[in-house]
N, C-alpha and C positions, 0 to 999 in steps of 0.2 A: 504494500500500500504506500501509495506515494504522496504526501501533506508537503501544503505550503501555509507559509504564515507571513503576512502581507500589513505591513504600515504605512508610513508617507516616505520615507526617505529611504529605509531600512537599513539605518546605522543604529538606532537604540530598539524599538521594543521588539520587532519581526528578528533579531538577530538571538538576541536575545530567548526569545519563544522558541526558536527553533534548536539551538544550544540545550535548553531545558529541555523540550519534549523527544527529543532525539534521543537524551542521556536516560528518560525514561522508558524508552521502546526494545523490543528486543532486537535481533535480526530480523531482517523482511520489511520492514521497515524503513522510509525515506522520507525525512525532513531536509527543506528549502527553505530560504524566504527572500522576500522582493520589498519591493515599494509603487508605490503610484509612482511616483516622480523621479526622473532621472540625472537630478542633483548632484547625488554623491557616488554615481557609478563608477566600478572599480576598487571602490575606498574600504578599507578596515573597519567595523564598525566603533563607534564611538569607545574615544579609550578611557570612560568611564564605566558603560557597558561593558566593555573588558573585563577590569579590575572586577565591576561586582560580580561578574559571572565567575572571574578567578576564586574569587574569596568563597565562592560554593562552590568548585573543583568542576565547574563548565568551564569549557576550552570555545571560545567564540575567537579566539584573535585571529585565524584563517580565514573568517569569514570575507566574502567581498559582496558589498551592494550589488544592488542590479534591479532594473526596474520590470514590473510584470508584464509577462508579454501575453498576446492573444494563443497563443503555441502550448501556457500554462492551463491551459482551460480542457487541452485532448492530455497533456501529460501527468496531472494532478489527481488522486478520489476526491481531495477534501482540498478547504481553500478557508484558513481563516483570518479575519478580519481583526482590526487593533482596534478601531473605531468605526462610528456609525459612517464620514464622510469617506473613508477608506472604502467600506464597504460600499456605498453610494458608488464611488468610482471605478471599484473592481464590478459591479454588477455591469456599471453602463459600458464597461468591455465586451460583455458575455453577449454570444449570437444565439443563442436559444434556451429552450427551460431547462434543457440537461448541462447547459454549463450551469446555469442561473442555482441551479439545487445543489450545487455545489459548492457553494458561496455560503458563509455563516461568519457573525459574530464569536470571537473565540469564547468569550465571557461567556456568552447565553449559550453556546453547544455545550459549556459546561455547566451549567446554571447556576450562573454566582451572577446573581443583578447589585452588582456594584456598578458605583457611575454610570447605572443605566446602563450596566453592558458594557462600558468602553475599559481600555485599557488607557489610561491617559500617556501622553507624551513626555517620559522627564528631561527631553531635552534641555529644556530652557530654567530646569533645577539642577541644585547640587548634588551630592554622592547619596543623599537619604531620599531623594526620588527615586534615584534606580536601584536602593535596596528596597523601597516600598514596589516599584514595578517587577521587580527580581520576585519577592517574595509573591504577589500576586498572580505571576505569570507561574511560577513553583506550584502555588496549589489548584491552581485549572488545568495545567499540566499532567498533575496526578492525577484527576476527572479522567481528562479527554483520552488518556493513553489508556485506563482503564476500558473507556468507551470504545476505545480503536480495537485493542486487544481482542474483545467479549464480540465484535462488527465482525472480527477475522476468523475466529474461530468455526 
């Protein structure tokens, strides 16, 4: 099963998400992640996300941005979402209802309605935003790979 995890830039929380749920998965398994916007492509993800993924033994510093492309919609099962406008922008990609079903909030595929569902952005905070986004993305993580696991079987 192949997952992507999709934010705006995809240097903090999609790198991040994907680090986490990847560390939870077993073999057979395939986590990505993108951004709407192709800003920071090429780039390392933020070396703040770094450090906190370091400081819980995720290894993200390999990562490289990249922005979503229409090509992720045949090579993806699952496609999830940081925020409601991410999602908004990943949907208005999708050319029909089998991409479109594919598409989810990652919050609400795990049902933790915090922020309404969103995964807020710590970009523009210091190092206790991305232990609050770390820790967040950590316990949806353990949901969703549960969910994925029990999907495969």
């Amino acid at each position: 099963m192949k997952i992507l995890m999709v934010c705006l830039g995809n240097i903090c929380r999609s790198p991040l998400a994907e680090g986490i749920l990847a560390s939870k998965l077993p073999l057979g398994f395939e986590v990505d992640s993108a951004g709407t916007i192709s800003l920071h492509e090429g780039e390392h993800p933020d070396k703040r996300a770094v450090k906190t993924a370091q400081n819980h033994g995720v290894d993200i510093s390999k990562q490289r941005s990249r922005p979503i492309t229409t090509s992720d919609f045949q090579s993806y099962d699952v496609i999830y979402c940081m925020d409601r406008q991410v999602l908004h922008d990943v949907i208005e990609m999708t050319d029909n209802e089998q991409e479109r079903s594919k598409v989810s909030l990652f919050l609400e595929a795990a049902g933790m309605n915090i922020n309404n569902f969103e995964v807020k952005d710590p970009y523009w905070s210091e190092m206790e935003g991305f232990e609050e986004t770390f820790s967040l993305l950590d316990q949806a993580s353990g949901i969703i790979s549960h969910q994925l696991i029990n999907k495969t079987k």
